[in-house]
matplotlib code that plots the C-alpha trace (Angstrom):
import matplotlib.pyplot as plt

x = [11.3, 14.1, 12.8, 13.9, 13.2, 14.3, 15.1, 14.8, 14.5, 14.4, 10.7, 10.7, 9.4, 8.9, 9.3, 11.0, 12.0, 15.3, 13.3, 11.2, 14.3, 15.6, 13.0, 13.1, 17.5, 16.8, 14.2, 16.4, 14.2, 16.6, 20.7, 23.6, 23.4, 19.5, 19.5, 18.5, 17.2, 19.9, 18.9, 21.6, 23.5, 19.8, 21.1, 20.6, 22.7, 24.1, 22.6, 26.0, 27.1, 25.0, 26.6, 23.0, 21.4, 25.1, 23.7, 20.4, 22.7, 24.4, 23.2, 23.4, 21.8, 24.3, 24.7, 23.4, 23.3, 19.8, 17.0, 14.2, 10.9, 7.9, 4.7, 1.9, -1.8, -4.4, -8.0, -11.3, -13.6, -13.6, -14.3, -12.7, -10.4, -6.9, -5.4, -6.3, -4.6, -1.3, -1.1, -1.5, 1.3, 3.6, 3.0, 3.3, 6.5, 7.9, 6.9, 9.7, 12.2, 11.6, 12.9, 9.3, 8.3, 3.9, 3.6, 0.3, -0.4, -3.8, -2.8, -6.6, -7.7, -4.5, -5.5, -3.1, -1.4, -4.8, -4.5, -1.0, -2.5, -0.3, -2.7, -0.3, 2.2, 5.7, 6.6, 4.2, 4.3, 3.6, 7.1, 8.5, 7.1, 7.1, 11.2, 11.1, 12.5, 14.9, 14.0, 11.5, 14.0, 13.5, 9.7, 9.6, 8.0, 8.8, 5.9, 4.7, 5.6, 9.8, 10.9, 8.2, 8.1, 5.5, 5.7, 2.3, 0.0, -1.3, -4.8, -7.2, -4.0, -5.3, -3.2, -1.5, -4.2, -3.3, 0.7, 2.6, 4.0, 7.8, 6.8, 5.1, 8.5, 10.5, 8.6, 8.8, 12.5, 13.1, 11.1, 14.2, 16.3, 14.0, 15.8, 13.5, 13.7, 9.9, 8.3, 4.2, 2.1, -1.1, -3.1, -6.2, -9.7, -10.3, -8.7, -7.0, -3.9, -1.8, -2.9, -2.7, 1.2, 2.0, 0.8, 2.6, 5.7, 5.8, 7.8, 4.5, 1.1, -1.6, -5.6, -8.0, -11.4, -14.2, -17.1, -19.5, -20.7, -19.8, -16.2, -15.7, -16.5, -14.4, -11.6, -11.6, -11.9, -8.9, -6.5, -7.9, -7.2, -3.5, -2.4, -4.3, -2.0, 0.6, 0.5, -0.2, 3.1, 5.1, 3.8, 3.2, 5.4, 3.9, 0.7, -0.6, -0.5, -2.2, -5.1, -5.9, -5.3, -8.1, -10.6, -14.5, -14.3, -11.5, -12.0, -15.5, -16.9, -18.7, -17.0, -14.4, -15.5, -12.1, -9.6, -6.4, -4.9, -6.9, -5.0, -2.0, -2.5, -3.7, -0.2, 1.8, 0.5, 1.9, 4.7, 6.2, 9.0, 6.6, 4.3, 7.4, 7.3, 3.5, 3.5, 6.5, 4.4, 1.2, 3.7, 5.7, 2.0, 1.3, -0.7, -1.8, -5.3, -6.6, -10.2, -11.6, -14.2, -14.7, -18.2, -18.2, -16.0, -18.2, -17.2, -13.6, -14.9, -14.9, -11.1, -11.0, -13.8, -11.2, -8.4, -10.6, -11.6, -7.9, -6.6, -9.4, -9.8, -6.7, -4.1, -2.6, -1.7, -3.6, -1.7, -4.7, -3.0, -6.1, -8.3, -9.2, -11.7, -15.0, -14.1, -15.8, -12.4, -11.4, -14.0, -13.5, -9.9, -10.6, -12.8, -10.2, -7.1, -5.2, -4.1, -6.0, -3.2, -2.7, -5.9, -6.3, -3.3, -5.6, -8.7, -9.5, -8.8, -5.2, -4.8, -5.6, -3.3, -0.6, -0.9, -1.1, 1.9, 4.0, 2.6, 1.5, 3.6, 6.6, 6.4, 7.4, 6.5, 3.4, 5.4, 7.8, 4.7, 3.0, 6.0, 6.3, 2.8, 3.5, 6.1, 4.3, 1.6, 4.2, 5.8, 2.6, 1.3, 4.3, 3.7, 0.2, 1.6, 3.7, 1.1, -0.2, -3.6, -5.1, -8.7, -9.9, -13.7, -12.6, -11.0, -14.0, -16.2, -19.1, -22.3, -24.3, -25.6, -22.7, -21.5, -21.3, -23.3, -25.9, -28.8, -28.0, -26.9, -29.0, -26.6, -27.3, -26.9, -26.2, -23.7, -21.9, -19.0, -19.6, -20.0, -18.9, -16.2, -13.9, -12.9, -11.7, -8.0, -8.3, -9.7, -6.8, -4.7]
y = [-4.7, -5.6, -8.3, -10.9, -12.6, -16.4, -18.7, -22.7, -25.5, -22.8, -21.2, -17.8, -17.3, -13.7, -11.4, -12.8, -11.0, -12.0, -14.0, -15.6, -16.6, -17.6, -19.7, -21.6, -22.0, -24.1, -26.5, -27.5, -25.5, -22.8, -23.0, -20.9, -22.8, -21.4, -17.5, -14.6, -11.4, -8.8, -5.3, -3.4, -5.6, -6.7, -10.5, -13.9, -14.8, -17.4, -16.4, -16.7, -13.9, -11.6, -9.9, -9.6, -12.9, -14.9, -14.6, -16.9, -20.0, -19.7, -21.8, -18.4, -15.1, -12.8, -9.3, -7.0, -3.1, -2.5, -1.8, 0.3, -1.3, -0.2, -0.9, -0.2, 0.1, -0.5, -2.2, -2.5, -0.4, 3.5, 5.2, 2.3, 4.8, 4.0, 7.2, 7.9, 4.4, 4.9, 8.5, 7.6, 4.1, 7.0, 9.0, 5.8, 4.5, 7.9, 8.3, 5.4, 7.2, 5.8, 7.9, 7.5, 8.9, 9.3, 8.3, 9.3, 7.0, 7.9, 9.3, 10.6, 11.7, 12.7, 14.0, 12.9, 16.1, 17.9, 15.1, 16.2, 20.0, 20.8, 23.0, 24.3, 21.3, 23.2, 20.3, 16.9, 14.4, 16.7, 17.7, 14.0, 13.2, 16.1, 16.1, 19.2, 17.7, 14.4, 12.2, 11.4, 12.5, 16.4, 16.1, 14.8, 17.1, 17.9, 17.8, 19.1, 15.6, 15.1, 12.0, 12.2, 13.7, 13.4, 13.1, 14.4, 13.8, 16.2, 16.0, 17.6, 17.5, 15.7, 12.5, 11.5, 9.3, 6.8, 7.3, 6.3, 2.6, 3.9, 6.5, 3.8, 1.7, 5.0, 5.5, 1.6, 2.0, 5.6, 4.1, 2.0, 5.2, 7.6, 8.1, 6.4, 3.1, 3.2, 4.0, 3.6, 4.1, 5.3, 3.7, 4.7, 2.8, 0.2, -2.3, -0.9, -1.9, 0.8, 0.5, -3.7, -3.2, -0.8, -3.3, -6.3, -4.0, -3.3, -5.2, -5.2, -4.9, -4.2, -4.4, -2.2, -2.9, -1.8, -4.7, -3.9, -6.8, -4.9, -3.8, -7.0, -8.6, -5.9, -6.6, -10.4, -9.5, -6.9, -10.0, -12.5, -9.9, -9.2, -13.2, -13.5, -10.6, -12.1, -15.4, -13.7, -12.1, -15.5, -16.9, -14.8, -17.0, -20.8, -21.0, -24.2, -22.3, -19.2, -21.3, -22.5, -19.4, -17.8, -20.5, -19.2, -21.4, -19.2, -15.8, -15.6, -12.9, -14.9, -17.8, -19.7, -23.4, -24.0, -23.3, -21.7, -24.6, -27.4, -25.0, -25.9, -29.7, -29.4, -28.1, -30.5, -33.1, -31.8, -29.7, -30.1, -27.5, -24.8, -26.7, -25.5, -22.1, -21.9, -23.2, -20.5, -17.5, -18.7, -19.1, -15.8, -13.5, -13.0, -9.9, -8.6, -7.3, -4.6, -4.2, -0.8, 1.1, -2.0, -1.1, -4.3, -7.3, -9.3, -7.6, -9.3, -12.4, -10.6, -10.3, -14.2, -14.9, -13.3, -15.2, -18.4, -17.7, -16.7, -20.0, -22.2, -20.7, -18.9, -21.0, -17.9, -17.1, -13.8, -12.3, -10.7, -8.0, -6.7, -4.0, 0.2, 0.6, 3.1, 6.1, 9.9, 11.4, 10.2, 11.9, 14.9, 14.8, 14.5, 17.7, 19.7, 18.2, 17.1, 13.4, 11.3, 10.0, 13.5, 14.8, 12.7, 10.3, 8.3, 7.8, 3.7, 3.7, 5.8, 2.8, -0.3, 1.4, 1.6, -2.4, -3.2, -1.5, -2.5, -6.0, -7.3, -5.0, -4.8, -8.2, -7.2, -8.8, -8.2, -7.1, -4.5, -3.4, -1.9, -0.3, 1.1, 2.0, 4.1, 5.7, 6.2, 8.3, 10.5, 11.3, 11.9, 14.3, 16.2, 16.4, 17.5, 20.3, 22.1, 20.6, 23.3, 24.2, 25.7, 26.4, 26.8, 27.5, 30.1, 31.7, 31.3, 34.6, 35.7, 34.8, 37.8, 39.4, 40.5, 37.7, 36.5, 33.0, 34.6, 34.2, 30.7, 29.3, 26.8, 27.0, 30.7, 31.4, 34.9, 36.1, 33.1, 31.5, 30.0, 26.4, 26.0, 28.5, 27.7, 25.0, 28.2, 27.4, 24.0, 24.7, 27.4, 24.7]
z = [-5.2, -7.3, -9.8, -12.4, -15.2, -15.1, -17.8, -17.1, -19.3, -22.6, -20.6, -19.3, -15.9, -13.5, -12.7, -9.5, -6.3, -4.7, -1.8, -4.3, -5.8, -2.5, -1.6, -5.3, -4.7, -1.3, -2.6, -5.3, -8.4, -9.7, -9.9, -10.9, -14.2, -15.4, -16.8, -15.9, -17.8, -17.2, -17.5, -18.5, -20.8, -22.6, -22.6, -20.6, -18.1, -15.8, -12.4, -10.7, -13.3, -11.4, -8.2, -6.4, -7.2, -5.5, -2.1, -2.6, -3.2, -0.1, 3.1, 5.4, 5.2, 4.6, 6.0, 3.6, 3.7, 5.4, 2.6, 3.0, 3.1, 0.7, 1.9, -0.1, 1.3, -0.6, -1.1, -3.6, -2.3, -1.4, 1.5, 3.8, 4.8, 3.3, 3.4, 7.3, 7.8, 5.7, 7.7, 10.8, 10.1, 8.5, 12.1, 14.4, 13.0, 12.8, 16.8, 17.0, 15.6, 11.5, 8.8, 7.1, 3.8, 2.7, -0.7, -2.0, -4.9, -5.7, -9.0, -10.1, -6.6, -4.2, -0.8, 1.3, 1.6, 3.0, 5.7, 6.8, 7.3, 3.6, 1.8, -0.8, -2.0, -3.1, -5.4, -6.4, -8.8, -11.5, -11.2, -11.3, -14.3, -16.1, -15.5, -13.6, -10.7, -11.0, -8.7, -5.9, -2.9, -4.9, -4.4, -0.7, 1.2, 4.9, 7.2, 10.7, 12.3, 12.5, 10.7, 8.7, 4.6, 2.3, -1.7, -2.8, -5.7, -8.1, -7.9, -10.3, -13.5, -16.5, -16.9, -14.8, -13.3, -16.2, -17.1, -19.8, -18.9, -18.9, -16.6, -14.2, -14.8, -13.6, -10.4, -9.6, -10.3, -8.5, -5.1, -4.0, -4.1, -1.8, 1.5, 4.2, 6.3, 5.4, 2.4, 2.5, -0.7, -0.1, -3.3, -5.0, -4.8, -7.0, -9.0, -11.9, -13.3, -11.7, -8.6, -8.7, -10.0, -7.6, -4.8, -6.5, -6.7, -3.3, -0.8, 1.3, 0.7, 3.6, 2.4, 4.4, 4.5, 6.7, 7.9, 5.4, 3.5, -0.2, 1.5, 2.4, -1.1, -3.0, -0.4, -1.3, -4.8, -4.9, -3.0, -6.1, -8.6, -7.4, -7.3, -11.1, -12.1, -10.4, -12.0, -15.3, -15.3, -13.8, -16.7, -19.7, -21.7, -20.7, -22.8, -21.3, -17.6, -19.1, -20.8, -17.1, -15.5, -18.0, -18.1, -16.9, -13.9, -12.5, -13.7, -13.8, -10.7, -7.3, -6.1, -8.3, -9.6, -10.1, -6.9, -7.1, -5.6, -8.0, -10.9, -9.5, -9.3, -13.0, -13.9, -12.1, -14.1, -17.0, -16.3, -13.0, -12.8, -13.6, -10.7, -8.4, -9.6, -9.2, -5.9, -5.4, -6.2, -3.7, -1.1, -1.5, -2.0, 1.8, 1.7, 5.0, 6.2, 8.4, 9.8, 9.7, 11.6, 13.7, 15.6, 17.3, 18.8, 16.1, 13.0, 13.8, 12.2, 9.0, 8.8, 9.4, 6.5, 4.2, 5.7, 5.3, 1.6, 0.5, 1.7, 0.3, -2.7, -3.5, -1.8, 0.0, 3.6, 4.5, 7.5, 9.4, 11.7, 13.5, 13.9, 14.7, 16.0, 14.8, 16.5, 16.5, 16.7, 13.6, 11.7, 13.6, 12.7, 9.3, 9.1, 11.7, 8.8, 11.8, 12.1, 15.0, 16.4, 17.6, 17.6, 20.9, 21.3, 24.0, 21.9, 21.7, 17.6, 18.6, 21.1, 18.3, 16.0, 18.5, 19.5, 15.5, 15.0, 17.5, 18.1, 14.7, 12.3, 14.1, 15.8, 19.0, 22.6, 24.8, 27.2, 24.5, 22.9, 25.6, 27.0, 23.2, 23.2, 26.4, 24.9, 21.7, 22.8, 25.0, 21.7, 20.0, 23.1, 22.3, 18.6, 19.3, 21.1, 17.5, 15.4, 13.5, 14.0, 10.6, 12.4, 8.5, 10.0, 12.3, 9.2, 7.4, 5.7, 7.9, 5.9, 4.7, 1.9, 0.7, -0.7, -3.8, -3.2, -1.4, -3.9, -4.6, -1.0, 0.5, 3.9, 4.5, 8.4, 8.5, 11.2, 11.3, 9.7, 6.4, 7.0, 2.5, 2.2, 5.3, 2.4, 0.2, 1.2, -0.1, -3.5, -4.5, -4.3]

ax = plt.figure().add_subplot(projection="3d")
ax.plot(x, y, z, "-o")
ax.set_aspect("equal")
plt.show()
């Protein structure tokens, strides 16, 4: 997540991560000799004047102090089930012994927390940015799952749903400091401007969709809209680039006249170091895809119609990690406000989520990742066993005449439960 700003040939380029940079320093296209933007002194540089950027020019890797990774989840379309995903990743690579921290990003609708059984946040992001706490690490939440914290939104406070660019800039900034191997961001719906730089920011970026024809359109569109705004910002300053980049046969909605890729040829032909740098950004934007709600074996041909688009018509490499599958105990977990993966650590989508983690996520071997998915669900049968249980619809009211609502409740069922209020707990939050 650490960027730059890049100075060549007297045109500014970025921002630029440090593997982007990499990957520019071994074909040749950036040196020690071009500048760089640095931060703290508000001047341009020489790149080997900057203590973090000497590494890229070497021929090895070097061994550097272990990073945490920040993965953000997002997609178009609402309802695809985003926040069940990025819950039950946090609880999966927690079961493997990750220090893991839930970020929930949905800055005008946060319900992550309900998810994790939290009805009653102690701190949120309310406190960040109104500089009642300091920093993220004050906010983090623990939760019912070991290894596992929570920083949690404040739904329903006027906003912070759009904040002020330099409080944006502060959370990018304060992300790298929060005290987790994993990080995941758990984005809003849609494609606005904070959720597309908070995707672009992170070092990862997963798109969940679900089979439907419109999910699947507002998933392709939400991958298009993050490269634009990509190559936007790589070249803010190169007029000539931007022109293309803006022309109706590229931005206009359906399918592009003009390719990614036949943009790029058009720049090479007149300017062919920022051609390099182009091709630089396609080939560093490798966003990956999951397939939710999977009913049947055929809906996995949906994933691979995105893959197929981005590549034609974007010029990216979608890594398609796989599937869950449609599953009853999910939506039964939802309603009980316990996770699925230990609502029923057996269930089929509990058993897709293990092999995507573990075989596509984590890269590990067939033969690794089902002895890890074995020991997964052990875990997870043991976390089921503390988990609390909040049993809100056992705690409901009984329904009667005495109540309040009577008069105008559509749902009366006297003797029972209330099948509205058992949601009481939830709205005094």
């Amino acid at each position: 997540m650490n960027t730059h700003f890049i100075r060549v040939d007297d045109k500014q380029y970025g921002p630029f991560s440090r593997h982007e940079l990499r990957g520019l320093a071994k074909k040749g296209k950036f040196n020690t000799a071009d500048y760089v933007w640095h931060h703290d002194n508000s001047e341009w540089v020489h790149a080997e004047q900057l203590k973090e950027l000497r590494s890229i020019f070497s021929e090895e890797i070097p061994h550097e102090l272990v990073e945490n990774k920040v993965i953000a989840i997002g997609g178009g379309k609402g309802g695809v089930g985003k926040s069940v995903f990025s819950s039950a990743l946090g609880i999966s690579l927690a079961s493997l012994e990750r220090e893991v921290v839930l970020v929930d990003a949905d800055l005008g609708g946060a319900n992550l927390h309900t998810m994790m059984g939290i009805l009653e946040p102690e701190y949120t992001f309310f406190d960040f940015y109104t500089l009642n706490r300091d920093s993220l690490n004050d906010i983090a939440l623990e939760t019912p799952i070991e290894k596992l914290r929570l920083i949690s939104g404040a739904c329903g406070t006027l906003g912070l749903a759009n904040p002020k660019y330099s409080q944006k800039l502060r959370f990018i900034r304060e992300l790298k400091s929060v005290e987790a191997e994993y990080i995941l961001l758990d984005l809003g719906a849609g494609s606005s401007y904070n959720v597309i730089d908070f995707f672009l920011a992170a070092d990862e970026g997963i798109v969940v969709t679900n089979p439907d024809p419109t999910s699947v359109q507002e998933c392709y569109n939400f991958i298009k809209i993050c490269l634009m705004r990509k190559l936007k910002r790589a070249f803010h300053g190169n007029k000539q680039v931007i022109e293309l980049l803006e022309k109706d046969d590229v931005t206009r909605p359906g399918r592009m006249k003009m390719s990614i890729p036949t943009v790029l040829e058009e720049v090479r032909q007149f300017d062919e170091r920022a051609a390099d740098f182009f091709q630089q950004v396609l080939e560093s934007f490798r966003p990956k895809l999951v397939v939710n709600m999977l009913i049947n074996q055929e809906d996995v041909r949906e994933g691979v119609a995105i893959q197929a688009a981005a590549a034609d018509l974007l010029g990216i490499d979608v890594d398609y990690l796989g599937y869950i599958s449609y599953d009853e105990n999910v939506r039964d977990s939802v309603r009980e406000l316990k996770p699925f993966l230990l609502r029923d650590p057996k269930s089929k989508a509990s058993g897709d989520m293990a092999r995507l983690v573990h075989g596509k996520l984590l890269g590990k071997s067939v033969f690794t990742s089902l002895w890890q998915k074995r020991k997964m669900q052990k875990i997870l049968e043991e976390e089921k066993k503390v988990y609390p249980d909040l049993q809100l619809a056992e705690k409901a009211p009984i329904c009667s005449l005495k109540c309040f609502y009577w008069n105008d409740c559509e749902y009366q069922n006297g003797g029972h439960p209330c099948t509205i209020r058992h949601l009481e707990p939830i709205f005094k939050t």
